[in-house]
C-alpha positions in Angstrom: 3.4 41.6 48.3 3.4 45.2 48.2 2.2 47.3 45.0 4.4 47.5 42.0 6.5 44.6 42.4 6.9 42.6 39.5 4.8 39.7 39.5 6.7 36.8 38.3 4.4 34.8 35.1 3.6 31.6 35.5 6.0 29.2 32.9 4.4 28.1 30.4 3.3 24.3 30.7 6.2 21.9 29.2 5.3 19.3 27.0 6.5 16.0 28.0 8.8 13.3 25.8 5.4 11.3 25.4 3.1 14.2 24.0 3.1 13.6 20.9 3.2 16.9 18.8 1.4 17.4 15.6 5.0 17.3 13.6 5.4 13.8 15.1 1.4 12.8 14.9 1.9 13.2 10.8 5.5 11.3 11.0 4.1 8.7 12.7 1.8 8.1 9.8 3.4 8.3 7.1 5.4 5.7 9.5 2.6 4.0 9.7 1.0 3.7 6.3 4.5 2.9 4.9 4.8 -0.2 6.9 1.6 -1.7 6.2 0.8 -1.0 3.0 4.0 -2.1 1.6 3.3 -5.9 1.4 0.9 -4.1 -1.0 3.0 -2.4 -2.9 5.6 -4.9 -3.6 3.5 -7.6 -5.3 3.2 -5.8 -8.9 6.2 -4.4 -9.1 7.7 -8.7 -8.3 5.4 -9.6 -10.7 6.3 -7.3 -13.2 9.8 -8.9 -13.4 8.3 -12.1 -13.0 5.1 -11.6 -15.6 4.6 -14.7 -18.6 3.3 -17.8 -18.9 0.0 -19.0 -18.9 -2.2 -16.3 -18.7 -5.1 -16.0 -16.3 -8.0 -15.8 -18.8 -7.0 -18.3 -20.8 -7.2 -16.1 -23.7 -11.0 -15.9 -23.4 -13.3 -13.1 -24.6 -16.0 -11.6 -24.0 -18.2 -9.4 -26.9 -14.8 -9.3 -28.8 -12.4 -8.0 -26.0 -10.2 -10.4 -23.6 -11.3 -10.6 -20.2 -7.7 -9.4 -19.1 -5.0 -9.8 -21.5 -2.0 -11.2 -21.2 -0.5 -9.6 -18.6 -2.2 -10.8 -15.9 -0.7 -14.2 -15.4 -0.8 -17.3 -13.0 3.0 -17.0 -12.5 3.2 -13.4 -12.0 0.0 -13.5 -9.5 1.8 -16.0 -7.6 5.1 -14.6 -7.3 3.6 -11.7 -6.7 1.5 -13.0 -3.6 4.7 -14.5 -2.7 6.5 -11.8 -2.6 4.3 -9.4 -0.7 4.4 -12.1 2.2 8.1 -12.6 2.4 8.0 -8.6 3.0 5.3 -8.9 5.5 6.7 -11.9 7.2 10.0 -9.4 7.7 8.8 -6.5 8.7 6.8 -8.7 11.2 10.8 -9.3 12.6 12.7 -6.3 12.1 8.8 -5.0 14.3 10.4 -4.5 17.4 13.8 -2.7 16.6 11.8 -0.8 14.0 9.6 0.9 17.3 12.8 1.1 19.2 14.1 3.2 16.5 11.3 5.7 15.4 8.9 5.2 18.5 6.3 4.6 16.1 3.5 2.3 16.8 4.0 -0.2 13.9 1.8 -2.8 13.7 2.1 -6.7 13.6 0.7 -8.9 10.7 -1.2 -11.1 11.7 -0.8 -14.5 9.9 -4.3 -14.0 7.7 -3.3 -10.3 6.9 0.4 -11.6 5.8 -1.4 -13.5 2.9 -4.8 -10.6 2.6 -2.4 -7.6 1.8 -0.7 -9.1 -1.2 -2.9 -11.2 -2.0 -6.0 -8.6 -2.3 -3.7 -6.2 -4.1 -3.0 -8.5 -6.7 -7.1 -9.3 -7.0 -7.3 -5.4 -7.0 -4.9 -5.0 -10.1 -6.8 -8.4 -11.9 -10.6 -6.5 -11.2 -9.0 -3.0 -12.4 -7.5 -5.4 -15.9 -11.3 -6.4 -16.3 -12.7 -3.1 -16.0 -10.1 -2.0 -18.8 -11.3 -4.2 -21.1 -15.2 -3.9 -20.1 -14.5 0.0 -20.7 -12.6 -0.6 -24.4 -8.6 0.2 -23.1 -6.3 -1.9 -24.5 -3.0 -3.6 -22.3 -1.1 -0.8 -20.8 -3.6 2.0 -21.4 -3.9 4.5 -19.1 -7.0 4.8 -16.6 -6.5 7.2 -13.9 -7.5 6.7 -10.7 -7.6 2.7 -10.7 -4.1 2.5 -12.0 -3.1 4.2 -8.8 -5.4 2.6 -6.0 -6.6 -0.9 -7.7 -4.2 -3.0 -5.2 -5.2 -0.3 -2.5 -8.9 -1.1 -2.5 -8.1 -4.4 -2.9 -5.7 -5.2 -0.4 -7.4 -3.3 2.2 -10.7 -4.9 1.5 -9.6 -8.5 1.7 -8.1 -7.8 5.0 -11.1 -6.1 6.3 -12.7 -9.7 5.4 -10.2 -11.6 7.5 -8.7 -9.3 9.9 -11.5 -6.8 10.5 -10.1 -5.6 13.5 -7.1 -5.3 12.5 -7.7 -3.4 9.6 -9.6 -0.9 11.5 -7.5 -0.4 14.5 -4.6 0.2 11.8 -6.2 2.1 9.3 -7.0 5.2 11.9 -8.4 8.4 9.3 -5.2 10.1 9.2 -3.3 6.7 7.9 -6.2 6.6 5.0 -5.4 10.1 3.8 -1.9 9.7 4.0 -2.4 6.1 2.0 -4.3 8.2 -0.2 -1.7 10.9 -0.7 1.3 8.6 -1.0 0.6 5.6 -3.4 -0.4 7.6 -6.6 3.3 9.0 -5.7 5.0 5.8 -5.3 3.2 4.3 -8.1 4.1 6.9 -11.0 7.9 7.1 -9.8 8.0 2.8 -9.6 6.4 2.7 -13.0 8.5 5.2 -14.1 11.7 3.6 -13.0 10.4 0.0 -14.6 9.9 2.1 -17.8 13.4 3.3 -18.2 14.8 -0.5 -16.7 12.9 -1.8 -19.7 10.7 -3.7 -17.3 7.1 -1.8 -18.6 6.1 -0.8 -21.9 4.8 2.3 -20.7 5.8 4.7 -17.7 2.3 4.6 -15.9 
């Protein structure tokens, strides 16, 4: 090749349909943490509309204060539990058109973790009730934080107990922030919409 003729430059390497790009690494989990944390999220909303009867404590106390209150219930627990599995149970069907339509890696439930998820976010909303009361808020006070990731914490670590695994093959880091990032979101604009149905007393 003699001197001054152009040199073509080498293309520039193409990325192929299965790199995955940092757009779709982010997509994929908010994907992700959608679909498994929403057997999660249902369960207080369902028992919200489906809160009375007998309640949990028993209407006992402790230095003065109920343990819970009234609005933790054995009815709303259950239909709550309930609930969060039927949505589990579905998402566990509509699975495999669900990754033919993103081409997301959405996980399975495992039978344990179809019961774990809704049942420990449930537990996680009962524990943040007695912590109220321990720390002097009355029903439907505010407490920052635990409002927002009670059912979080507790969903996650009952399935840790049954479906370790599981829990932390599908929790990767970047599923956890985005967990993280999302439910306080969800949570204020659920509440929020049960506050204006009539649904809550309070929107928080």
């Amino acid at each position: 090749m003699g001197l001054g003729q152009n040199v073509p430059e080498p293309n520039p390497p193409k990325l192929s349909p299965s790199t995955p790009t940092p757009h779709s690494m982010i997509a994929e989990a908010v994907a992700v943490a959608f679909w498994v944390m929403l057997p999660a999220y249902i369960p207080n909303n369902a028992a919200v509309v489906a809160g009375g009867g007998a309640p949990i404590d028993g209407g006992r106390t402790r230095k003065g204060r109920r343990l819970l209150g009234d609005g933790k219930t054995w009815r709303g627990t259950l239909v709550g539990t309930l609930a969060g599995a039927l949505v589990a149970l579905a998402l566990n069907f509509l699975r495999l058109p669900a990754v033919d339509l993103s081409g997301f890696a959405l996980p399975l439930f495992p039978p344990a973790v179809v019961v774990s998820l809704p049942l420990g976010a449930m537990l996680g909303d009962i524990t943040a009730s007695f912590l109220k009361r321990r720390t002097g808020r009355e029903r439907g006070a505010a407490f920052p934080v635990i409002d927002q990731l009670d059912f979080v914490a507790g969903s996650v670590l009952l399935s840790l107990v049954v479906a370790p695994t599981w829990v932390l093959q599908t929790f990767t880091p970047r599923v956890v922030i985005v967990v993280l990032l999302l439910t306080p979101l969800l949570h204020v604009g659920t509440n929020a919409g049960a506050y204006l149905l009539g649904l809550k007393d309070e929107p928080y």
